[in-house]
Backbone as ProteinMPNN parsed JSONL, in Angstrom:
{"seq_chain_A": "XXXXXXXXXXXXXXXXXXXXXXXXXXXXXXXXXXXXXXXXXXXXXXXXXXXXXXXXXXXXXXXXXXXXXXXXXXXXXXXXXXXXXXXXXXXXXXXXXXXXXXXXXXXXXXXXXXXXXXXXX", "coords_chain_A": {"N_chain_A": [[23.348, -7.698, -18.173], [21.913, -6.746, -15.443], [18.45, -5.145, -14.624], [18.971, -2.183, -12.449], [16.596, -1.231, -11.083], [15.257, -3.718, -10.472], [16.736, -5.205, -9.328], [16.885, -3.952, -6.436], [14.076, -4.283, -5.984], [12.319, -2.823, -6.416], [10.795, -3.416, -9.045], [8.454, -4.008, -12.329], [7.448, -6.293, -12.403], [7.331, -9.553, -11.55], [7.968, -11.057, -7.313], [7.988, -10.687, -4.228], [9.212, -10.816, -0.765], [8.302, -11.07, 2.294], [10.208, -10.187, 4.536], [12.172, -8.581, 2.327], [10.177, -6.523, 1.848], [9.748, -5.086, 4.079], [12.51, -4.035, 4.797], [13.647, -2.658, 2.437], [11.071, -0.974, 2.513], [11.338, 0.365, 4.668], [13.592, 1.569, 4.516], [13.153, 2.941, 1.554], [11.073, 5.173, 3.129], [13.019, 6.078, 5.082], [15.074, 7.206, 3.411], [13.681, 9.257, 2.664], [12.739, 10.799, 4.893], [15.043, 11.963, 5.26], [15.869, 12.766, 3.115], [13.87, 14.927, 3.172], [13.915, 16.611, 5.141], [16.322, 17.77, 4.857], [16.121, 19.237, 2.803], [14.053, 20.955, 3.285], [15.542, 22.327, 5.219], [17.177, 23.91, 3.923], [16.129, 24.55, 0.973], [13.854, 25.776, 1.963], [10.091, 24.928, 2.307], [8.518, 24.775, 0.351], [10.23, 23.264, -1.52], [10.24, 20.738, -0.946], [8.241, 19.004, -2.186], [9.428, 18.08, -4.925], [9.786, 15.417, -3.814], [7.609, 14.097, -3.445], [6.773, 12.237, -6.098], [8.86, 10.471, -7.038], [8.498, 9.579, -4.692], [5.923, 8.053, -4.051], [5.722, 6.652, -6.534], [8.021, 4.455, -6.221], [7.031, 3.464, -3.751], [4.38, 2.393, -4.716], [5.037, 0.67, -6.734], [6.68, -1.004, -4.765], [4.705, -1.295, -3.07], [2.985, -3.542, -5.48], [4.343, -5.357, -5.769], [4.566, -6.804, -3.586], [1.781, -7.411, -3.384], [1.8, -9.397, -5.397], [3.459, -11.154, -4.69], [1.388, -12.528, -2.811], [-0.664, -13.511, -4.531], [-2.149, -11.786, -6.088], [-3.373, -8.705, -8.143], [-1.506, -5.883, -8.446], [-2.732, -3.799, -8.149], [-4.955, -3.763, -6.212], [-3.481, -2.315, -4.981], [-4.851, 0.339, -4.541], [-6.437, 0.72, -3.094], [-5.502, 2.359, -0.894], [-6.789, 4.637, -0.873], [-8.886, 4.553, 0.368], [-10.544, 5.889, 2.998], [-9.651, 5.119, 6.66], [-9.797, 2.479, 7.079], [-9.018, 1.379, 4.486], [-6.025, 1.634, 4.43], [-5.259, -0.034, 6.345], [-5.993, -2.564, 6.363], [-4.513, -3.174, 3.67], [-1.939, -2.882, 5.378], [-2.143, -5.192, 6.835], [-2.5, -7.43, 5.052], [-0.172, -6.846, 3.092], [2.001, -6.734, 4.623], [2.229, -8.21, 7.497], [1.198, -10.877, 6.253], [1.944, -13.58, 4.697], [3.557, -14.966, 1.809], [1.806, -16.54, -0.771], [2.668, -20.174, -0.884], [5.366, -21.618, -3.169], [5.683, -21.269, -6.778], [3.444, -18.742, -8.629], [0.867, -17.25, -10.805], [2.717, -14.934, -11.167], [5.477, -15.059, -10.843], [8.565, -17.17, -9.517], [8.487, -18.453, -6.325], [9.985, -16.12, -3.622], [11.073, -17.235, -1.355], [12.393, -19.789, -1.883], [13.99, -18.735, -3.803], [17.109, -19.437, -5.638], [17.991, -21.821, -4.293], [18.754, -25.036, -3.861], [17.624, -28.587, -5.181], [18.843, -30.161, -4.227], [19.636, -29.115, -1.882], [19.705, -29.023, 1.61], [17.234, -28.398, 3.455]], "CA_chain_A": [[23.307, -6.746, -17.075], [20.372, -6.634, -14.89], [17.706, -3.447, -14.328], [18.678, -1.361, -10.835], [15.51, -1.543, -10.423], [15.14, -5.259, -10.137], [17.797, -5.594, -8.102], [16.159, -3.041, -5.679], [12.749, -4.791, -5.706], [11.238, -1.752, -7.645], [10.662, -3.543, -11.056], [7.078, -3.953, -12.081], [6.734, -7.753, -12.63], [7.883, -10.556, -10.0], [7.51, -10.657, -6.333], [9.08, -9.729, -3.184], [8.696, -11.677, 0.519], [8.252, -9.309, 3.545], [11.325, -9.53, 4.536], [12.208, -7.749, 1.514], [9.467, -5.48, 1.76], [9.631, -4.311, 5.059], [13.348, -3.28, 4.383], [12.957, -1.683, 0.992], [10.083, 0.221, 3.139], [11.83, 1.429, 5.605], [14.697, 2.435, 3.0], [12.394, 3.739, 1.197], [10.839, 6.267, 4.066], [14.01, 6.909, 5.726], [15.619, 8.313, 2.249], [12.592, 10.077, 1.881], [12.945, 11.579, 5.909], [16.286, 12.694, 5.552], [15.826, 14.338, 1.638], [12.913, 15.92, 3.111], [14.557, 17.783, 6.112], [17.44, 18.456, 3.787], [15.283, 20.203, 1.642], [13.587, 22.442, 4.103], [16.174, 23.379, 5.886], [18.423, 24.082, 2.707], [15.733, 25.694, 0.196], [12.664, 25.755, 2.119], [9.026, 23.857, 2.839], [7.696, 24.239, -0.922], [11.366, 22.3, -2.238], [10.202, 19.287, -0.673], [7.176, 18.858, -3.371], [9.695, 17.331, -5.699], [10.308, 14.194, -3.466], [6.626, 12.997, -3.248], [6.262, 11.356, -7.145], [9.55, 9.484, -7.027], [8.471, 8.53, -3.37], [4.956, 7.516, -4.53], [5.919, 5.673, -7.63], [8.699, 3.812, -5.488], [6.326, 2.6, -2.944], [3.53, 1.689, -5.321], [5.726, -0.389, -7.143], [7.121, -1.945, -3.818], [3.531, -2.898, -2.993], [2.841, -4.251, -6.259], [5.382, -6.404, -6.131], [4.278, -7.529, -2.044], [0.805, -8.68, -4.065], [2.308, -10.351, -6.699], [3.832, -12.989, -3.751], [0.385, -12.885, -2.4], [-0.792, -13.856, -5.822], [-3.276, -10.678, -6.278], [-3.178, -7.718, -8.557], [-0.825, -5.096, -7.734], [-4.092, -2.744, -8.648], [-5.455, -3.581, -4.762], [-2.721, -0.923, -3.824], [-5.608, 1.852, -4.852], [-7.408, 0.624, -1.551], [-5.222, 2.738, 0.139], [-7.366, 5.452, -0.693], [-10.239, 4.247, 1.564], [-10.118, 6.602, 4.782], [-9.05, 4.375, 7.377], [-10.014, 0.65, 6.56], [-8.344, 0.813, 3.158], [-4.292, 1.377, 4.905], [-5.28, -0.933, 7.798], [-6.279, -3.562, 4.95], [-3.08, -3.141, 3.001], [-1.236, -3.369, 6.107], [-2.439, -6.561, 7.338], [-2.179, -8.358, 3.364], [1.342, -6.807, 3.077], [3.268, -6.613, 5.613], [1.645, -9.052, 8.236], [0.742, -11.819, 5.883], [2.615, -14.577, 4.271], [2.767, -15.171, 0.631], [1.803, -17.795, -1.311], [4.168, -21.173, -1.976], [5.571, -22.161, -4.282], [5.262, -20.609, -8.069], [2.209, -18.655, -8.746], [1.062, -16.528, -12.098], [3.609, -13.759, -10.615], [6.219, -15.762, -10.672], [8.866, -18.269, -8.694], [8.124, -17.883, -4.63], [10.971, -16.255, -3.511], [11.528, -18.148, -0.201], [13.051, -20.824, -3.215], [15.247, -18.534, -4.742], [18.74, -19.595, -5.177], [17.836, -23.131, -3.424], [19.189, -26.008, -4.95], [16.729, -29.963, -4.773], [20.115, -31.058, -3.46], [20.302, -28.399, -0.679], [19.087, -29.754, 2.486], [16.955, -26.953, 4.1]], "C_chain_A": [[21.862, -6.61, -16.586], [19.983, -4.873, -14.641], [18.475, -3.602, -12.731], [17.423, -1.821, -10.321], [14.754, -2.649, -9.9], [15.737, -5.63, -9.14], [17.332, -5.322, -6.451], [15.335, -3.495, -5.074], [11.99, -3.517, -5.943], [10.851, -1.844, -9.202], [8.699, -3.678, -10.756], [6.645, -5.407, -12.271], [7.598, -8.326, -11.086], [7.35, -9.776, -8.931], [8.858, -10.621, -5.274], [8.612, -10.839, -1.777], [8.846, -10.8, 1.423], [8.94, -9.166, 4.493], [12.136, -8.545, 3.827], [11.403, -6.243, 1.71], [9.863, -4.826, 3.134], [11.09, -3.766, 5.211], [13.372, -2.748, 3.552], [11.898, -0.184, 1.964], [10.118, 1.048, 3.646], [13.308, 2.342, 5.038], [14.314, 3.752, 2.483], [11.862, 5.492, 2.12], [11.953, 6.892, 5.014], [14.61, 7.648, 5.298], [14.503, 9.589, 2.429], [12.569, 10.965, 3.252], [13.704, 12.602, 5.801], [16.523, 13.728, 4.423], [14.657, 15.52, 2.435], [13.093, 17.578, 4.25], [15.892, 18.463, 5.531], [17.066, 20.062, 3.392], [14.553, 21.093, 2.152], [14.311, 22.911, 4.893], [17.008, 24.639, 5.236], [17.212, 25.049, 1.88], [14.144, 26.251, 0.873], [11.241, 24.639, 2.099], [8.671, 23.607, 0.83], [9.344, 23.51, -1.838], [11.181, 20.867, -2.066], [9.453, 18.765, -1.335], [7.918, 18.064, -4.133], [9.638, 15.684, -5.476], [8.734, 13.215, -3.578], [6.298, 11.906, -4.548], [7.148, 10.565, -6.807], [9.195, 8.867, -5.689], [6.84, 7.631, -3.501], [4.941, 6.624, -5.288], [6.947, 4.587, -6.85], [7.856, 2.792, -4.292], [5.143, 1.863, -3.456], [4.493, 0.539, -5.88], [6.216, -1.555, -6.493], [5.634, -2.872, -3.258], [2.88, -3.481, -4.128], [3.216, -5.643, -5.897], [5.194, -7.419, -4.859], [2.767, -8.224, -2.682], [0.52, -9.45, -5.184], [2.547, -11.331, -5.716], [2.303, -13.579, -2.885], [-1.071, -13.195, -3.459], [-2.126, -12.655, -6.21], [-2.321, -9.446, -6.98], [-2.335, -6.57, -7.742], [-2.309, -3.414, -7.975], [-5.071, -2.386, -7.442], [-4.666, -2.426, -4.188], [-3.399, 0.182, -4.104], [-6.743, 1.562, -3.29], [-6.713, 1.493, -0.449], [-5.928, 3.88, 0.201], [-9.032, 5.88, 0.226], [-9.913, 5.046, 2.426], [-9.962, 4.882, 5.714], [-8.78, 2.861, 7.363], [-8.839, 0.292, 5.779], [-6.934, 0.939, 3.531], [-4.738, 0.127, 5.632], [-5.416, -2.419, 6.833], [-4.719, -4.039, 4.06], [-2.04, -3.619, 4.004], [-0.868, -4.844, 6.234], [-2.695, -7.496, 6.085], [-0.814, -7.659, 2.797], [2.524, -7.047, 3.476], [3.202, -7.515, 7.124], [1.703, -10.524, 7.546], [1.936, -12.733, 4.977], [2.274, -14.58, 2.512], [2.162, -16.744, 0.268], [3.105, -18.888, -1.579], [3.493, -21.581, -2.669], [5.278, -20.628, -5.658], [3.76, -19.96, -7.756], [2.393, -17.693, -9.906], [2.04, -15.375, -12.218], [5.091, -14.21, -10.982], [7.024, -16.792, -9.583], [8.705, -17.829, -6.994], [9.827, -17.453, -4.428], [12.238, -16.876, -2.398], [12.39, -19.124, -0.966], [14.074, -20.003, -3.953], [16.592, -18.731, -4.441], [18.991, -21.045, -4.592], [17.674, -24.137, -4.65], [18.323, -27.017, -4.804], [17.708, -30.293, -3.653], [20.383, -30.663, -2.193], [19.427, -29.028, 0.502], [18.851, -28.387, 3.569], [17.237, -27.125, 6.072]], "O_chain_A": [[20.872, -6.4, -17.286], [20.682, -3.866, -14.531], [18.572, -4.615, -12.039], [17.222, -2.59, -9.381], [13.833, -2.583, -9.087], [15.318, -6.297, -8.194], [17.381, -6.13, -5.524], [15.341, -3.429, -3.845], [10.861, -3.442, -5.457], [10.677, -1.029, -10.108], [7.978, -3.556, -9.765], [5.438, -5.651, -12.284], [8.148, -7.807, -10.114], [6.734, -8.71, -8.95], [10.079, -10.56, -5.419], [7.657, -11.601, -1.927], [9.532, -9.787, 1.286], [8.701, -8.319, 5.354], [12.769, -7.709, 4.472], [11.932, -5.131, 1.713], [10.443, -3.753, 2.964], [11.021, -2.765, 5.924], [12.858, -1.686, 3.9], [12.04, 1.039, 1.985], [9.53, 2.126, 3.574], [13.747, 3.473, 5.244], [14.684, 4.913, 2.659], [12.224, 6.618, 1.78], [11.833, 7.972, 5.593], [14.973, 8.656, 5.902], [14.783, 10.776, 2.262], [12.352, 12.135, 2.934], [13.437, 13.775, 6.06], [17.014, 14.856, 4.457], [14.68, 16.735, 2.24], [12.727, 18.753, 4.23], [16.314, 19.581, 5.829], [17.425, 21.229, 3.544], [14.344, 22.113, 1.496], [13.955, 23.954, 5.442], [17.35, 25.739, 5.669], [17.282, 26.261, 2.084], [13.429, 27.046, 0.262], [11.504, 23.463, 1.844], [8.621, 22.532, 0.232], [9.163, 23.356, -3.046], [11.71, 19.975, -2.728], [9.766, 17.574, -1.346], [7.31, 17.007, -4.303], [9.512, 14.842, -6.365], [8.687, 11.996, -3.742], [5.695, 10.865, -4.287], [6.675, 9.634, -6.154], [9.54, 7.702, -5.49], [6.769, 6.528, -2.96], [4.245, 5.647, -5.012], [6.394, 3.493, -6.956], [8.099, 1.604, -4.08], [4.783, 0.841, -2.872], [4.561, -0.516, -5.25], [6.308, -2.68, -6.984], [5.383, -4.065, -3.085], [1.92, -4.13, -3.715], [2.571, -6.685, -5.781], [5.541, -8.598, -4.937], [2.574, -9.428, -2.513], [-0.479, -9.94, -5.708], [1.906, -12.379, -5.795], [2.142, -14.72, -2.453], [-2.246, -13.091, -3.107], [-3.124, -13.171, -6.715], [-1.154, -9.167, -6.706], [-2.502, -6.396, -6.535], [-2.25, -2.196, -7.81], [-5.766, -1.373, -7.366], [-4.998, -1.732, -3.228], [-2.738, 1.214, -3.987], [-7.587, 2.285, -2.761], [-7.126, 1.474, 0.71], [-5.872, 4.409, 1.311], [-9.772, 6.824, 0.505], [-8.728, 4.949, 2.744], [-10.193, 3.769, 5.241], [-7.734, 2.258, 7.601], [-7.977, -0.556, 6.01], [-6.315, 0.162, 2.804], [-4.267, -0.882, 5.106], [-4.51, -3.243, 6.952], [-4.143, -5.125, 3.997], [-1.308, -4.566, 3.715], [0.141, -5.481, 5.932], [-3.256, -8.537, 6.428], [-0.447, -8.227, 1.768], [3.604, -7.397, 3.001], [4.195, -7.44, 7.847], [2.238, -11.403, 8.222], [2.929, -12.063, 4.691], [1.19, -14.313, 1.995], [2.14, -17.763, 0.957], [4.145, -18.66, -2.196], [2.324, -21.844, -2.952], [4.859, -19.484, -5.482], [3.002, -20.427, -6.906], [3.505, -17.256, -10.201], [2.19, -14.855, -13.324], [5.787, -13.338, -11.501], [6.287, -17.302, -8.739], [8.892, -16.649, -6.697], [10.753, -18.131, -4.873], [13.464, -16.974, -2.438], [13.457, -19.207, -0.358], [14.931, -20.543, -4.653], [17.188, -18.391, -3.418], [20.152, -21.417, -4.427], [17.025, -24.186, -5.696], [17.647, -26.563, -3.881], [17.448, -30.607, -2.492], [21.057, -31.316, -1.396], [18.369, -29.556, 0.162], [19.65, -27.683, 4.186], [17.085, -26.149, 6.805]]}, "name": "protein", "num_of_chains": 1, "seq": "XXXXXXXXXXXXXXXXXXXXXXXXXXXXXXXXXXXXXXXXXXXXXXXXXXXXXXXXXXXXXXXXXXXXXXXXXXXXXXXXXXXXXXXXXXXXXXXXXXXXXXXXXXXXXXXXXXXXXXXXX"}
């Protein structure tokens, strides 16, 4: 039985291609829209406090996993704390950029997953 979270593209090893990511992302922030107006309309503004760790840990993990295919530490996702540079940076090496082919120390590219020698692309 595989992790949820693998399945997802929220595990902490392997990588992800930005097709992946940029759905996951917007997953990600649209759950996180709709709990959040939930939650202030329903108990109020300070109820929505619970949603930011699981939405923090969820998106770190998702860009981990976007510079794992771009064969770099998932540890660059602390650049987002730069004032303005450091998102704009992340952006444009996440969600703009291409990963690496083929294999790399991250693991298999996933443009290849599931693709047979035999299959004729």
């Amino acid at each position: 039985m595989t992790n949820p979270f693998t399945r997802l593209g929220l595990a902490r090893k392997g990588r992800i291609g930005r097709r992946r990511f940029w759905a996951l992302g917007a997953l990600l922030w649209g759950g996180f829209a709709v709990l959040y107006v939930f939650l202030e309309n329903t108990l109020g503004r300070g109820a929505t406090l619970v949603l930011y760790p699981p939405f923090f840990i969820a998106m770190a993990a998702l860009m981990a996993l976007r510079f794992h295919d771009r064969d770099k530490s998932g540890w660059w996702s602390l650049l987002v704390a730069l004032p303005v540079l450091g998102p704009l940076w992340l952006f444009w090496q996440l969600a703009l950029r291409a990963g690496t082919n083929g294999a790399n120390r991250f693991g298999p590219d996933p443009r290849q997953a599931g693709r047979d020698y035999l299959t004729v692309a």
